[in-house]
C-alpha positions in Angstrom: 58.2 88.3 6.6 60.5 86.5 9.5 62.5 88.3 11.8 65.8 88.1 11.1 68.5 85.9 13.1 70.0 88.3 16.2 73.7 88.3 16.3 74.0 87.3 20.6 75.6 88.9 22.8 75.7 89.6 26.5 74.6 93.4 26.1 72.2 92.4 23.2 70.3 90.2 25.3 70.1 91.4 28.6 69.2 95.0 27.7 65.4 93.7 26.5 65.5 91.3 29.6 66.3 94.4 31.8 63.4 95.9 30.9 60.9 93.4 30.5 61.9 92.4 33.8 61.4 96.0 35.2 58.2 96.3 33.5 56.8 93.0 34.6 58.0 94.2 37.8 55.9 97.7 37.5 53.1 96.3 36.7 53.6 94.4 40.2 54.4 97.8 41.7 51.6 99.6 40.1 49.0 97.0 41.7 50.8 97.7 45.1 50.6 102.1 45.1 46.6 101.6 43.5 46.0 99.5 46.2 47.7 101.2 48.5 45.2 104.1 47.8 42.2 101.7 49.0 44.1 100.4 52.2 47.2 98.7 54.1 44.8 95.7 54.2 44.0 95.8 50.5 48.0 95.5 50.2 48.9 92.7 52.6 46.6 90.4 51.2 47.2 90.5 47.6 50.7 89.9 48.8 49.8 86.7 50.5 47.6 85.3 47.4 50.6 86.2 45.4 53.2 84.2 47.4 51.0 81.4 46.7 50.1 82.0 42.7 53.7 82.8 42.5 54.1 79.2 44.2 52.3 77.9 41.6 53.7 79.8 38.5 57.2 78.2 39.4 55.8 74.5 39.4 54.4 75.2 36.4 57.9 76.3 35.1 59.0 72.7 35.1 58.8 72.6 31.6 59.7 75.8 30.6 62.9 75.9 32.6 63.1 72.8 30.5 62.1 73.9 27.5 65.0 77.3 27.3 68.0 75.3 28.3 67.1 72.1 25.8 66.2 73.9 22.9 68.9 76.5 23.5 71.7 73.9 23.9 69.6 71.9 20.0 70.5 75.5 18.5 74.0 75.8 19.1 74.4 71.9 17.7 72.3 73.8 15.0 69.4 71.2 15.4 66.5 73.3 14.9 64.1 70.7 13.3 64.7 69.0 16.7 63.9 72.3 18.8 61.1 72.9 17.3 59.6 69.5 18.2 60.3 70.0 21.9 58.8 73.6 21.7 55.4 72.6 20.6 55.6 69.5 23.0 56.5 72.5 26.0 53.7 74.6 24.8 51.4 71.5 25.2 52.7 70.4 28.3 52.2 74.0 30.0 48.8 74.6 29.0 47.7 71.0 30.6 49.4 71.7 34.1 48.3 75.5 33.6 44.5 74.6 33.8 45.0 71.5 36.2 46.9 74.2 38.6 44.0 76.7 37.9 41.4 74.2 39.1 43.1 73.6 42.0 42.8 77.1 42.8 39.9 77.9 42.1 38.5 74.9 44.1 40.7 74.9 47.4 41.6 78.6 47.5 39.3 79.5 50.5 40.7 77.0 52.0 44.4 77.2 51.9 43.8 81.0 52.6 41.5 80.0 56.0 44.6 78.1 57.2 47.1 81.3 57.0 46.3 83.8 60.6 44.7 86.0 58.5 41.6 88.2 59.7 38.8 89.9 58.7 39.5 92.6 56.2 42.5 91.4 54.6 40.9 87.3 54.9 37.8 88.6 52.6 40.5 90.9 50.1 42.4 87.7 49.9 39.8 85.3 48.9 38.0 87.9 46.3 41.3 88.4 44.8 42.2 84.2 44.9 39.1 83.1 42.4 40.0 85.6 39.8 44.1 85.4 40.0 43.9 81.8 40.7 41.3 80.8 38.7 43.4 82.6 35.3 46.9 81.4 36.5 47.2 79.0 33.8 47.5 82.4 31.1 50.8 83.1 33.0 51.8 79.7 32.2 51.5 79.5 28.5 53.2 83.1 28.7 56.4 81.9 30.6 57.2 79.3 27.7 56.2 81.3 24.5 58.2 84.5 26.2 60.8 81.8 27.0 61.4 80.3 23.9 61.4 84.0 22.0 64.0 84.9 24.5 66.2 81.4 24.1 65.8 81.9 20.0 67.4 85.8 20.4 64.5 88.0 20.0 64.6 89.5 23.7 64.2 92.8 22.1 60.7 91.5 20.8 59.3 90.2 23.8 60.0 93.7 25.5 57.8 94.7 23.1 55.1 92.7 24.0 56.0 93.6 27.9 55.8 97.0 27.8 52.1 96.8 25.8 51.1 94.2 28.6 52.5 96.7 31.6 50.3 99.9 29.9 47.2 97.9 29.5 47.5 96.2 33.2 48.1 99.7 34.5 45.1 101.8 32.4 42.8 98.2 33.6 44.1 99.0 37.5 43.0 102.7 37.1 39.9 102.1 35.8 38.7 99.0 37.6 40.5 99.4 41.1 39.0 103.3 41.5 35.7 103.1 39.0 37.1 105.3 36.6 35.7 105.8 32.2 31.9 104.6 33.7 33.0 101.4 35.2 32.1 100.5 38.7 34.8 100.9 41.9 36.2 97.2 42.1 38.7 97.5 44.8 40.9 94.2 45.0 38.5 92.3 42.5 39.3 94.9 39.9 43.0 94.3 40.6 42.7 90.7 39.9 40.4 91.3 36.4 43.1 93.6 35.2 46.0 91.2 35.8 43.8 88.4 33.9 43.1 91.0 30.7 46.5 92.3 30.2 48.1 88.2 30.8 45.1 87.3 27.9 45.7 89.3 25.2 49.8 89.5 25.8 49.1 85.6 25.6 47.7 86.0 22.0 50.4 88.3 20.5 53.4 85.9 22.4 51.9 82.8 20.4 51.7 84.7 17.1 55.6 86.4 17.6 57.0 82.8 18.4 56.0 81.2 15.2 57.4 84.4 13.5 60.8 84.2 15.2 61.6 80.2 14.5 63.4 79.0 11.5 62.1 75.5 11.1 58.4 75.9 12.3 56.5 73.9 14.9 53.7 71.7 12.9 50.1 70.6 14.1 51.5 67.2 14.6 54.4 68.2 17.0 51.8 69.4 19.3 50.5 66.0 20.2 53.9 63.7 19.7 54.7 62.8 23.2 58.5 61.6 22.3 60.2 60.1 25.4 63.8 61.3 24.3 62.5 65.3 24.1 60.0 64.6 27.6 62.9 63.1 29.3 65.2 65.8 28.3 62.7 68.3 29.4 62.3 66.9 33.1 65.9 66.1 33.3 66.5 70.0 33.4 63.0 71.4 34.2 62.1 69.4 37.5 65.2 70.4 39.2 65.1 73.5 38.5 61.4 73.7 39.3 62.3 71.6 42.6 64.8 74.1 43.4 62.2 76.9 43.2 59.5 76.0 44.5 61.7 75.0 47.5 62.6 78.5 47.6 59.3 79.9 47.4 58.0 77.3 50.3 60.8 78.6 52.7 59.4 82.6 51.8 55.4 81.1 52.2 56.8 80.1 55.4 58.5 83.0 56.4 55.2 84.5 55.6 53.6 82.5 57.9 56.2 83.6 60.7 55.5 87.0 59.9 51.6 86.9 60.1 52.2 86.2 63.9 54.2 89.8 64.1 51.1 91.6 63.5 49.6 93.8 60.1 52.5 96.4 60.6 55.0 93.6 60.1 52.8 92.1 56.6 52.7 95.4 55.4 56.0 96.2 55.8 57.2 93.2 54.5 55.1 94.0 51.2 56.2 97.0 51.2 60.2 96.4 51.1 59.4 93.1 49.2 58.0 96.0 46.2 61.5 98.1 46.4 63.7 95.0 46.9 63.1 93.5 43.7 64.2 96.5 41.7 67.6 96.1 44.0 68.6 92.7 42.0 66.6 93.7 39.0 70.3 93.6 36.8 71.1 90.5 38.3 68.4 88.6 36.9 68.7 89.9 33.5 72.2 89.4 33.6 71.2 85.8 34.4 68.7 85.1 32.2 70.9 86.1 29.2 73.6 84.6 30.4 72.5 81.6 30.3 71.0 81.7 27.1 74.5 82.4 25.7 75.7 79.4 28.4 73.4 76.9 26.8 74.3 77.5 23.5 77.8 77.7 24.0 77.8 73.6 25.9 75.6 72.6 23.2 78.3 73.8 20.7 81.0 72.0 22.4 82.6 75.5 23.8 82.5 75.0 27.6 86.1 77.6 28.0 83.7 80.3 26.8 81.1 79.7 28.3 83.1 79.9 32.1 84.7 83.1 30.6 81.2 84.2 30.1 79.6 83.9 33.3 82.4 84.7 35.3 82.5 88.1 33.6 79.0 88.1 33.7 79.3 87.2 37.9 81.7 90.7 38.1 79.1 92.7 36.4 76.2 91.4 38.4 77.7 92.1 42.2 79.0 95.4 41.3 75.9 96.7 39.9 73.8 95.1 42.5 76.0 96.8 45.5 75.7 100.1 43.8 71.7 100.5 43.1 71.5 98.9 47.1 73.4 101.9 48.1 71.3 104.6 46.1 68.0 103.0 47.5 69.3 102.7 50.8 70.0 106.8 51.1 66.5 107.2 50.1 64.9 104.0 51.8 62.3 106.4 53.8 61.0 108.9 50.7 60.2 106.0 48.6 58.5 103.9 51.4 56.6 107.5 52.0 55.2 107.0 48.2 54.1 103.8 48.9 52.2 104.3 53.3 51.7 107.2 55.4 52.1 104.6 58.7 54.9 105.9 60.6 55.5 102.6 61.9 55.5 100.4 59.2 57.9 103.2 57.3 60.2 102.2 60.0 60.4 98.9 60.1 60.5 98.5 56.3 63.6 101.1 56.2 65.4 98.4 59.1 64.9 95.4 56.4 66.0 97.5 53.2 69.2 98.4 55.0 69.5 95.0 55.7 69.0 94.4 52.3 72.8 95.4 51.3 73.5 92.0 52.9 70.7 89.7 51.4 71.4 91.3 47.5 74.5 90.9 47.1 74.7 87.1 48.0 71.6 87.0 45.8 73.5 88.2 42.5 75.6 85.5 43.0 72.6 82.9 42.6 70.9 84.8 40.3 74.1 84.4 38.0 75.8 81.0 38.7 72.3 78.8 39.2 71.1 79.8 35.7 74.4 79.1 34.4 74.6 75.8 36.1 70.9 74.8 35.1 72.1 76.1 30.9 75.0 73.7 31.3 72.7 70.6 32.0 73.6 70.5 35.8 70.3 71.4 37.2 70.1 68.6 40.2 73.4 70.0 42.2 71.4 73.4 42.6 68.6 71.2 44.0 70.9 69.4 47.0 72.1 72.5 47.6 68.5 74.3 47.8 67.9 72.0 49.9 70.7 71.8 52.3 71.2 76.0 52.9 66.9 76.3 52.6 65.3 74.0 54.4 68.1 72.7 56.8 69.5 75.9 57.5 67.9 79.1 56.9 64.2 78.2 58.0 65.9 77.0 61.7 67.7 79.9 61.5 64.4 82.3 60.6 62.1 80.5 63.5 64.8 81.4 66.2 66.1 84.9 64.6 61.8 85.6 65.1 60.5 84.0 68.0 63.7 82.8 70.3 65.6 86.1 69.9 62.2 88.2 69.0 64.3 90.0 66.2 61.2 90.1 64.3 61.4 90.9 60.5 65.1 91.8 60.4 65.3 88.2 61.5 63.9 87.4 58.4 66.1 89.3 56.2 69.3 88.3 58.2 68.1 84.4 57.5 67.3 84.4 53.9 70.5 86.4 53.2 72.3 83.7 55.2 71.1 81.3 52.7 71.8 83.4 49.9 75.3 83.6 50.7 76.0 79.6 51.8 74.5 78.9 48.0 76.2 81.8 45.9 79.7 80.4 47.4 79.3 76.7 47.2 78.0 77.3 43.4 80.8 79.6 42.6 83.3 76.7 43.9 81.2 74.1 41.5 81.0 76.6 38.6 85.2 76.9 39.2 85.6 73.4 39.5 84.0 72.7 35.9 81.7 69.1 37.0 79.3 70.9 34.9 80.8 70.0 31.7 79.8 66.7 32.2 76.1 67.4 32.0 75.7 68.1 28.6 72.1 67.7 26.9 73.1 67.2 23.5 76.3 66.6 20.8 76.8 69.0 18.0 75.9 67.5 14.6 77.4 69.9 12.6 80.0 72.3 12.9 79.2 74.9 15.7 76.9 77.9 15.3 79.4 80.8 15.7 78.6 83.3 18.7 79.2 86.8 18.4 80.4 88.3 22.1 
């Protein structure tokens, strides 16, 4: 039997999204404290082969950026005949970039990671952990769309589900692969890598089985292999932006990477380290944006654009408040939880400089996390790309090189550049989300009379 149809709402949604988030984000977490337990080394370079696989992951979002804000704006006209076309076309599109991207990988790995001042211990760690993390990636992006489009139809309740069964198996895979535990041999970084391709495999298979459950007009064999021009173009016009705009993003932090690699392993490891607790920081934020522009998307394609600023203005309000308030409780206990996570005095330190720093950087992030989702659900994805591009690459990574090497600030000079960036963007989108160009940028026109939104 079907699911039935969610009422949305703000809370409705972004409770699930809360915690699939934090549970995605454990299972991150977990991979850091097991490997933590082998060495600093083991650490630092699965965070540099996940800088680039994240890299990657966010290209291959192009379409399912796409894919959430077009189908979500063909529900609210109530067009779901038409949304199921472009979801199948999504699911296609993904899989083919998935294995091109995991190719790549596979075949040029060594070789990007030769190229990145790394040494010795952490250079061998990083490579063993590239062919199997790499060489899997295109799982993750099969899991971004179908998790995508469950969360755009309502069901964020259900893919927490799926999450939560995903973070447990990841986490019993770590235990007994990383530390050779229930007979199986000690693995070290490799096992780390298995684990993350085992629990993204069989999530995969119940994600594919849940979406066909939660649609109302199915997707059919045929609409897997109908390239329509009208439902691509749609999809780029939204998804390469937005993909632009992140990988952008995540080229500027490679980069930074890269700045930080000449500080020395205390400064990689630290940077790891506060990189773990940070995301936790702005963990609301992103939910609150994710389901915010779900509502957002729905809301322009139903022809209600005064709601939908309401919405994410209250949503905006929400976001900073809660941010500021969880940076405050981790900042009074910055050096106990970096304590759970190193026993190096020194890199304890430094990473308890940056998280204090961090007060700074997350609260102009909530403001991005917020307005650029809301932007992108509205149809105006290319502004947030200019802009990206103006405060990222002209601004902040300038500002980064002197911050490190002219006034040898080292990684606080990091921090105090990326929140400088965070900042420029959250304001200049805040003045463009006031200023309502956005409701020009609708995807599509109601065809019947608008699906009613419970708030």
């Amino acid at each position: 039997m079907d699911a039935p149809r969610p009422t949305l709402g703000l809370f409705r949604l972004t409770w699930p999204l809360f915690l699939e988030l934090l549970l995605f984000m454990l299972m991150g977490t977990s991979d850091t404290l097991m490997l933590s337990g082998v060495s600093d080394e083991a650490v630092s370079a699965v965070g540099v082969v996940n800088q680039y696989t994240n890299l990657c992951i966010f290209i291959m979002n192009v379409v399912s950026h796409g894919a959430g804000i077009v189908v979500a704006q063909y529900l609210g006209a109530r067009r779901s005949a038409e949304a199921a076309r472009i979801s199948a076309l999504a699911l296609t599109l993904n899989l083919m970039m998935g294995l091109v991207v995991s190719a790549l990988l596979l075949s040029l790995g060594d070789f990007i990671l030769g190229h990145m001042n790394l040494e010795g211990e952490v250079l061998a760690h990083a490579r063993a952990y590239m062919r199997i993390a790499g060489g899997f990636i295109f799982l993750q992006a099969l899991i971004n769309v179908c998790a995508g489009l469950i969360r755009t139809y309502g069901f964020t309740r259900q893919s927490m589900y799926v999450s939560l069964g995903m973070n447990v198996l990841h986490v019993l895979c770590n235990y007994a692969l990383i530390f050779g535990h229930f007979g199986l041999p000690a693995m070290g970084v490799t096992g780390a890598a298995v684990s993350t391709g085992v629990s993204r495999a069989v999530a995969l298979v119940v994600f594919v089985g849940m979406l066909y459950r939660v649609m109302d007009v199915r997707m059919a064999p045929r609409d897997y292999v109908t390239f329509s021009s009208e439902y691509l173009g749609k999809l780029l016009k939204v998804g390469v932006p937005a993909a632009i705009e992140q990988v952008t993003y995540h080229c500027c932090q490679t980069t930074f990477l890269y700045f930080i690699t000449f500080l020395g392993p205390v400064a990689l490891a630290s940077r790891q380290y506060a990189v773990a607790i940070s995301q936790y920081i702005y963990l609301f934020s992103l939910a609150v944006g994710m389901g915010t522009a779900i509502l957002v998307g729905r809301l322009v394609g139903a022809g209600r654009p005064e709601e939908a600023l309401r919405r994410t203005v209250d949503s905006l309000k929400w976001a900073v408040a809660v941010t500021v308030g969880v940076d405050l409780a981790v900042i009074l206990v910055r050096e106990p939880l970096l304590g759970q996570f190193t026993l190096n005095a020194e890199v304890v330190a430094l990473a308890s400089q940056v998280l204090v720093l961090s007060l700074l950087l997350e609260s102009g992030r909530s403001f991005n996390l917020v307005l650029v989702t809301s932007l992108r659900a509205a149809g105006d994805a290319r502004f947030t790309v200019y802009m990206a591009f103006v405060s990222m690459v002209c601004m902040s990574l300038p500002l980064g090189y002197v911050l490190v090497f002219r006034f040898h600030l080292g990684l606080p000079g990091i921090w105090l550049a990326i929140a400088a960036d965070e900042w420029t963007r959250g304001l200049v989108f805040w003045f463009r989300w006031k200023s309502r160009a956005w409701e020009r940028q609708s995807l599509v026109a109601p065809q019947a009379a608008a699906v009613a939104l419970a708030e």
